[in-house]
Kinemage of the C-alpha trace (Angstrom):
@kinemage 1
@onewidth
@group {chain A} dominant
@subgroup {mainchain}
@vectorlist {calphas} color= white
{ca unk a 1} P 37.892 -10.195 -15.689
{ca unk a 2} L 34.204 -12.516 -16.075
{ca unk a 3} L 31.594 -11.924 -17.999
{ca unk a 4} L 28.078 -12.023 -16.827
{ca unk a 5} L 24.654 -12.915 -18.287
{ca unk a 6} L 21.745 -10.362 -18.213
{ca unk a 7} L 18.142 -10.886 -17.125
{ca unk a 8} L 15.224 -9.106 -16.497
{ca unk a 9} L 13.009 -10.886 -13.380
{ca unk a 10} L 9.575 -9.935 -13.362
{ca unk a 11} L 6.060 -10.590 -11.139
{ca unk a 12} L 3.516 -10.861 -12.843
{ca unk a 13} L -0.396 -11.469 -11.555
{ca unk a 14} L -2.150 -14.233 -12.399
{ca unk a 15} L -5.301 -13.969 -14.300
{ca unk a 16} L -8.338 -15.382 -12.480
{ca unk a 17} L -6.156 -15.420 -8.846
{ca unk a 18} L -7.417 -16.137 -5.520
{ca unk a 19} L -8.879 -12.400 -4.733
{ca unk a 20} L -8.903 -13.092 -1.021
{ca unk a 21} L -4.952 -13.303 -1.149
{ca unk a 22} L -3.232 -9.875 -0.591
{ca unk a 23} L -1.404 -8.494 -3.381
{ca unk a 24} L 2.751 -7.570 -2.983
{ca unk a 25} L 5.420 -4.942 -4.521
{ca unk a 26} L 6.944 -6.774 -7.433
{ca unk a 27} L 10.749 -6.018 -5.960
{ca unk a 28} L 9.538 -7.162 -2.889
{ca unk a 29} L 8.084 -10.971 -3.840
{ca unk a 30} L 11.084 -11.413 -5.406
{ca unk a 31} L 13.744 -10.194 -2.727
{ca unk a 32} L 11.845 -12.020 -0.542
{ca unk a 33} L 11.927 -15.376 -2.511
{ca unk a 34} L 16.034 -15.194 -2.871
{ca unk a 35} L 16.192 -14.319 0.440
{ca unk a 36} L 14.517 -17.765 1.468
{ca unk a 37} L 17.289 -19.823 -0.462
{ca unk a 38} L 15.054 -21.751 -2.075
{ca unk a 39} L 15.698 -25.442 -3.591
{ca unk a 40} L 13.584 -27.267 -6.559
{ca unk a 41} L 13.985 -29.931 -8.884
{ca unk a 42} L 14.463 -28.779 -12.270
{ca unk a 43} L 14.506 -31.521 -14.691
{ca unk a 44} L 16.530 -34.321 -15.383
{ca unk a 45} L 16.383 -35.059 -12.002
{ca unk a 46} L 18.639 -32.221 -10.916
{ca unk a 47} L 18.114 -30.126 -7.669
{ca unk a 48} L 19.040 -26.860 -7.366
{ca unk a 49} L 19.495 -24.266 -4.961
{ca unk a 50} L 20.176 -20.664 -4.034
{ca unk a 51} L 21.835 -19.366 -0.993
{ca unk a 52} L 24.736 -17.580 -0.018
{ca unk a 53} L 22.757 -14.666 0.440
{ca unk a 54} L 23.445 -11.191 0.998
{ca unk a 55} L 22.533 -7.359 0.608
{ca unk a 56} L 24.809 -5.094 -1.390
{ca unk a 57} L 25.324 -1.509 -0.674
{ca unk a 58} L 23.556 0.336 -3.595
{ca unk a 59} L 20.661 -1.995 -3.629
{ca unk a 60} L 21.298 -4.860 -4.858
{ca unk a 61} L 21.393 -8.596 -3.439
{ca unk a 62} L 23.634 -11.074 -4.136
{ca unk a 63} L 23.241 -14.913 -4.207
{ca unk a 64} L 25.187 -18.287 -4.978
{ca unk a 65} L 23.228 -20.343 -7.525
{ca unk a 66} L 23.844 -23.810 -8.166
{ca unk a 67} L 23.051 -27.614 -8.404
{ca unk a 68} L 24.039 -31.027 -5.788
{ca unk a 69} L 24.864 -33.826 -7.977
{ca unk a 70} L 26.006 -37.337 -6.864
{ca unk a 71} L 29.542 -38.487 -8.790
{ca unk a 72} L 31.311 -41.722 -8.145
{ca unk a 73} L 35.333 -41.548 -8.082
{ca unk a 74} L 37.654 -44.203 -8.498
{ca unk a 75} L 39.852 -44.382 -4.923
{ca unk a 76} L 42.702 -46.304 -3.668
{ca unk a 77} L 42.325 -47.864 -0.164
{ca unk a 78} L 45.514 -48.303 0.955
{ca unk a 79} L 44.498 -50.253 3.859
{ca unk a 80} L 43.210 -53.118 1.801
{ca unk a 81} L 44.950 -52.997 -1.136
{ca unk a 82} L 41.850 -52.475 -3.277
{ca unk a 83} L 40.536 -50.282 -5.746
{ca unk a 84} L 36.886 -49.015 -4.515
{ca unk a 85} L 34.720 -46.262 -6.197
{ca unk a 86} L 33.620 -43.838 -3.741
{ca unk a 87} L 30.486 -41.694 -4.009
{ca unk a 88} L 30.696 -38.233 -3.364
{ca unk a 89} L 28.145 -35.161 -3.291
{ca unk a 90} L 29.461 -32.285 -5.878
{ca unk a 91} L 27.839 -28.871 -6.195
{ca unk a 92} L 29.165 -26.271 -9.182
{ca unk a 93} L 27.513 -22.645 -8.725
{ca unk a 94} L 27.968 -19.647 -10.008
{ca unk a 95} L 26.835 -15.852 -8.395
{ca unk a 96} L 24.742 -13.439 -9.185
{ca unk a 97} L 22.952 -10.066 -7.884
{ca unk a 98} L 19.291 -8.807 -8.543
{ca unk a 99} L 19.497 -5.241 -8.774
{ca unk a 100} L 16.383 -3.601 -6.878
{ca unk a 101} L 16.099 -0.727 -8.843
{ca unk a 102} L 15.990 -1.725 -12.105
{ca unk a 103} L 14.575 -5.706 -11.224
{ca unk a 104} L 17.745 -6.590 -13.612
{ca unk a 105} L 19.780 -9.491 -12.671
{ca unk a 106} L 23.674 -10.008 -13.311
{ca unk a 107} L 24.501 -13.664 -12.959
{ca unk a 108} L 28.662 -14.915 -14.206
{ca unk a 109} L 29.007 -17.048 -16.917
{ca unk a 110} L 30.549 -20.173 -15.928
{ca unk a 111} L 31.339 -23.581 -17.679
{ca unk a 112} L 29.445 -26.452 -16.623
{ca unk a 113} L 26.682 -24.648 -14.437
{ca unk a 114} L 25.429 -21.119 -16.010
{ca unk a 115} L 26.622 -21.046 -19.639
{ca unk a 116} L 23.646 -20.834 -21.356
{ca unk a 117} L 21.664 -18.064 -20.940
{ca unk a 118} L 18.148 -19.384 -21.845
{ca unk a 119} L 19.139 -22.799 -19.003
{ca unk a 120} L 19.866 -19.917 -16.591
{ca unk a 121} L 17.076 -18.167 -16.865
{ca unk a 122} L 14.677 -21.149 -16.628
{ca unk a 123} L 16.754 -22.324 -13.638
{ca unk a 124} L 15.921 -19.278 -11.691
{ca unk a 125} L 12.590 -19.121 -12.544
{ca unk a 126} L 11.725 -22.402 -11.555
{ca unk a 127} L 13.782 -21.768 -7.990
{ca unk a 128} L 12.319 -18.283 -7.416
{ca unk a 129} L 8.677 -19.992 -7.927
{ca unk a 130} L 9.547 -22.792 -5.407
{ca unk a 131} L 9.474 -20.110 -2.448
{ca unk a 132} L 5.923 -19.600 -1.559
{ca unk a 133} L 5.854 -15.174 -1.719
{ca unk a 134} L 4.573 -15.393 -5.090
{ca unk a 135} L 2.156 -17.922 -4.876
{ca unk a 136} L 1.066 -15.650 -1.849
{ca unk a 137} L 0.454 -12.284 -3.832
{ca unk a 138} L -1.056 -13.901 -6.893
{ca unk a 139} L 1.893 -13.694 -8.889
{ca unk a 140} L 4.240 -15.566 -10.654
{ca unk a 141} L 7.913 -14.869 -10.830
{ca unk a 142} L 9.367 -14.610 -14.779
{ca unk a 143} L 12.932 -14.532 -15.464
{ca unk a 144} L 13.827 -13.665 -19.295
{ca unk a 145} L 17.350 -13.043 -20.855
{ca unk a 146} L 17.755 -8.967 -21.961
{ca unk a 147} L 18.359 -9.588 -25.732
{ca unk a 148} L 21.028 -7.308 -26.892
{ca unk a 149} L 19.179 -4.772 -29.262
{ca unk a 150} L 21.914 -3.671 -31.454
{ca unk a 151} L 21.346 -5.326 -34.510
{ca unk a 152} L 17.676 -4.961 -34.756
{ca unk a 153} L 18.625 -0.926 -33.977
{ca unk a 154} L 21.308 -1.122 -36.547
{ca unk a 155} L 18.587 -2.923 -39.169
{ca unk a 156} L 16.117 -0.179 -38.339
{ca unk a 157} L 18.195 2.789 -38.856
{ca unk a 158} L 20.000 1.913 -42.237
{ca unk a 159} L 16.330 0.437 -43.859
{ca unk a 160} L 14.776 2.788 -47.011
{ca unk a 161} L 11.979 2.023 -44.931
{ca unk a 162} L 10.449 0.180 -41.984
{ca unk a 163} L 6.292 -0.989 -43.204
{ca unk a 164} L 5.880 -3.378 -40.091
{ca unk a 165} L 6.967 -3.053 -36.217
{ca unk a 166} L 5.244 -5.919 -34.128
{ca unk a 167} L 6.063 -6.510 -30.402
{ca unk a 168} L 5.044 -8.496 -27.239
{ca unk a 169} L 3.921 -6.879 -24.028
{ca unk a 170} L 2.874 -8.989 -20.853
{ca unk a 171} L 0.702 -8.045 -17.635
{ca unk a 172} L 2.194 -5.206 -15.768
{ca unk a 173} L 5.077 -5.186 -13.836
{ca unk a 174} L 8.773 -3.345 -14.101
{ca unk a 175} L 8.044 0.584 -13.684
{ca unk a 176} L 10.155 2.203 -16.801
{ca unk a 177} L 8.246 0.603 -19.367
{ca unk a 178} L 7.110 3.330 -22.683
{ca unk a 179} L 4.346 4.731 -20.816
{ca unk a 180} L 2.493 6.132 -24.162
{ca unk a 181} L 2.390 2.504 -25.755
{ca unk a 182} L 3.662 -0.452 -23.513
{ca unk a 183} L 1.864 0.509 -20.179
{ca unk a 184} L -1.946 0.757 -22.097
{ca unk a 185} L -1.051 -2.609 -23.864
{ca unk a 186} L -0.055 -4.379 -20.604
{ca unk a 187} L -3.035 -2.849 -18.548
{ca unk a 188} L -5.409 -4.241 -21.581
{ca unk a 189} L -3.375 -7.568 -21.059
{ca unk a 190} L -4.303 -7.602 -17.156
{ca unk a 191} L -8.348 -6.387 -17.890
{ca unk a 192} L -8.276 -9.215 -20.283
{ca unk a 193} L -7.357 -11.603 -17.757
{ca unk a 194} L -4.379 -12.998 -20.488
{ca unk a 195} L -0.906 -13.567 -19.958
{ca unk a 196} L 0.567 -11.794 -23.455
{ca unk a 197} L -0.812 -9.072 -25.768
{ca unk a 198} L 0.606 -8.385 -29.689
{ca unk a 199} L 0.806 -4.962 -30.676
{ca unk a 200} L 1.314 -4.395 -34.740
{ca unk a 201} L 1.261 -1.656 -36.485
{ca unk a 202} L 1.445 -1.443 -40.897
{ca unk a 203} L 2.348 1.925 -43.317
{ca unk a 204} L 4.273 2.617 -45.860
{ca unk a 205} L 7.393 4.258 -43.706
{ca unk a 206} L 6.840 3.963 -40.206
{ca unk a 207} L 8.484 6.174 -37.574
{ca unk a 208} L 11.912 5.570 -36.999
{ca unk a 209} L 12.685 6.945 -33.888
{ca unk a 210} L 9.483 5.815 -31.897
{ca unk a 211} L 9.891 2.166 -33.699
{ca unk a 212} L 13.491 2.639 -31.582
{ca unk a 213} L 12.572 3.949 -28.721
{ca unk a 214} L 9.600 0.955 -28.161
{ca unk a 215} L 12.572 -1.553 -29.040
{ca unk a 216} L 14.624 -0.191 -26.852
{ca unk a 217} L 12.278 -0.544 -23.889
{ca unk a 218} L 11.166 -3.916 -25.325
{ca unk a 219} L 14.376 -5.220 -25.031
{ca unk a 220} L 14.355 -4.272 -21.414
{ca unk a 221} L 11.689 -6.097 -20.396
{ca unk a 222} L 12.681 -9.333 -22.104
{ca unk a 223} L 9.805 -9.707 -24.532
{ca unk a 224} L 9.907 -10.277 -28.238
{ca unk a 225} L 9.878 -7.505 -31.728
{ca unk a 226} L 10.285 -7.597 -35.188
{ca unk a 227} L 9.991 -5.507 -38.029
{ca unk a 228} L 9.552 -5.518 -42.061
{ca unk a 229} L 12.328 -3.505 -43.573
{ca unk a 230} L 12.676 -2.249 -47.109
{ca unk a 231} L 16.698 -2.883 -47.446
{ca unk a 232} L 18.890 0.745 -47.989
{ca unk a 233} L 19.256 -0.098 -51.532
{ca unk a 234} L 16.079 -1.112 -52.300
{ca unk a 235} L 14.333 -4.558 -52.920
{ca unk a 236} L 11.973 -6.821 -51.601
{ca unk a 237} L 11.294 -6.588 -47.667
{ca unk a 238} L 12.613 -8.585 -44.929
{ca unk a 239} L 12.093 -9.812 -41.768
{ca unk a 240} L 14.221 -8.488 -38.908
{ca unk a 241} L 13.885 -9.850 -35.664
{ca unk a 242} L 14.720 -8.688 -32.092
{ca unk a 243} L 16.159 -11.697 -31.248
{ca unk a 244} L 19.326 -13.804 -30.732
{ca unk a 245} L 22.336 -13.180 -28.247
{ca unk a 246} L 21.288 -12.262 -24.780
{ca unk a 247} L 23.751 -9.013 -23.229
{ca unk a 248} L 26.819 -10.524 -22.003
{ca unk a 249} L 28.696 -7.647 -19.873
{ca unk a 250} L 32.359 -7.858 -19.281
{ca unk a 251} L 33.019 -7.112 -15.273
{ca unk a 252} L 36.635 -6.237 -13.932
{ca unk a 253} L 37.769 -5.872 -10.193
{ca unk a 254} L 40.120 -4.649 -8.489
{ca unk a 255} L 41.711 -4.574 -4.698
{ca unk a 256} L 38.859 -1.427 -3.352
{ca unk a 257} L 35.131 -3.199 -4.816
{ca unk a 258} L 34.022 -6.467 -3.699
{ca unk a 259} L 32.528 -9.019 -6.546
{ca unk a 260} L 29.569 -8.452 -5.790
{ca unk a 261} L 29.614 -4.122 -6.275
{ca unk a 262} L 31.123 -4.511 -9.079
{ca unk a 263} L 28.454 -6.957 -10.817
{ca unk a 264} L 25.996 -4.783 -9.582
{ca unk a 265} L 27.638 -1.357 -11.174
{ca unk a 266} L 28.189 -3.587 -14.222
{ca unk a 267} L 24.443 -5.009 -13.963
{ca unk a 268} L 23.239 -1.571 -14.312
{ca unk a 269} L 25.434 -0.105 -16.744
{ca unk a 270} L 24.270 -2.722 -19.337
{ca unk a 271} L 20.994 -2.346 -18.644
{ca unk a 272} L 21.488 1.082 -19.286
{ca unk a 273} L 22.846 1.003 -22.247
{ca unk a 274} L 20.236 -1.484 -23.597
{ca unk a 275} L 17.066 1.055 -22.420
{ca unk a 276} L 18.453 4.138 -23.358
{ca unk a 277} L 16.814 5.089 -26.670
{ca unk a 278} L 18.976 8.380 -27.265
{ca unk a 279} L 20.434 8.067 -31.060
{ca unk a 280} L 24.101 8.516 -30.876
């Protein structure tokens, strides 16, 4: 058994683009830049690099992300009796698969290369923008971890009452988005020629369920709520925020599913589970 990291990878049009440069499908820019195994810098003087690609039965694609770093080991020549130091070219990576259908991405959790979720995330943005598809559509390629929404859900159902729900909405892009309240706000985004809209809404006991369902699909997309609760008991209000640990889905195989099936059916269960709005 691994665990994987969620993310949702978005492409978004840039306000005030080049108008003479032909626009693309979303899922297509971004198949299309981890299909050209792209390399960039990405800080501290680190390159990185994706390749290893491949398509998965079911729609997804699968990939090998990692970094090329130069290390010096201590060696024994045994020729001349001396101790040299040797340079040598290592390169830690971990996998992952971008799930067509949903634009959710499944990478594994490993020590030293893709712990963090946040570092992965920027990683693959910064990679995914080094192939030249978006730059060609107008677009820009976003990767953001899928916070998990539990808590926030949890905080929202046991509150006396909820008298604030804000959340974050950017320019248009995965296709299940709320259709009655994120869509408008991201099409407003786009007219505006801006990059993020904030949508807030006050009363003295806001609607429950629709507060859920927007979280729910807010979570999805990556972008940011929070919401003023009156505690069960009573009391002064509070803050709760749609925020913290990214979804970290546990992924077991076996002898019949290759790694990357399995990441993909695990990929999509989580982000499932994290968009599905139905009460238990």
């Amino acid at each position: 058994m691994f665990y994987i990291h969620l993310f949702r990878v978005k492409c978004e049009s840039l306000p005030q683009g080049d108008f003479l440069r032909a626009s693309r499908d979303s899922v297509e820019v971004i198949s299309k830049s981890i299909e050209s195994k792209p390399t960039a810098e990405v800080g501290r003087r680190s390159e990185w690099h994706i390749g290893n690609v491949e398509r998965v039965d079911g729609g997804g694609i699968a990939f090998a992300m990692g970094r090329t770093q130069a290390v010096t080991s201590p060696k024994f020549d045994s020729v001349s009796h001396d101790f040299v130091e040797e340079e040598a070219m290592k390169a830690p990576f971990t996998i992952g698969v971008f799930d067509v259908e949903t634009q959710a991405c499944g990478i594994i959790r490993k020590t030293g290369v893709s712990q963090n979720s946040s570092e992965v995330a920027r990683n693959l943005e910064v990679l995914l923008n080094a192939a030249r598809f978006a730059r060609e559509s107008n677009s820009r390629i976003i990767v953001e971890p899928i916070p998990d929404p539990v808590g926030f859900i949890d905080a929202i159902r046991r509150a006396k009452a909820v008298t604030r729900f804000i959340f974050t909405v950017s320019r248009p892009n995965p296709h299940d988005v709320n259709r009655l309240i994120q869509r408008p706000a991201e099409e407003f985004t786009e007219a505006a020629e801006g990059t993020r809209t904030r949508v807030e809404v006050e009363g003295e006991n806001l609607n429950k369920d629709l507060i859920e369902e927007v979280a729910h699909a807010t979570a999805a997309v990556g972008e940011i709520a929070a919401a003023n609760i009156i505690p069960e008991g009573g009391g002064r209000t509070k803050r709760v925020y749609l925020s913290g640990n990214a979804v970290v889905e546990p992924v077991e195989t076996n002898e019949k599913t290759s790694v990357f099936a399995a990441i993909l059916d695990r990929t999509r269960a989580a982000y499932a589970r994290v968009r599905n709005s139905a009460r238990p």
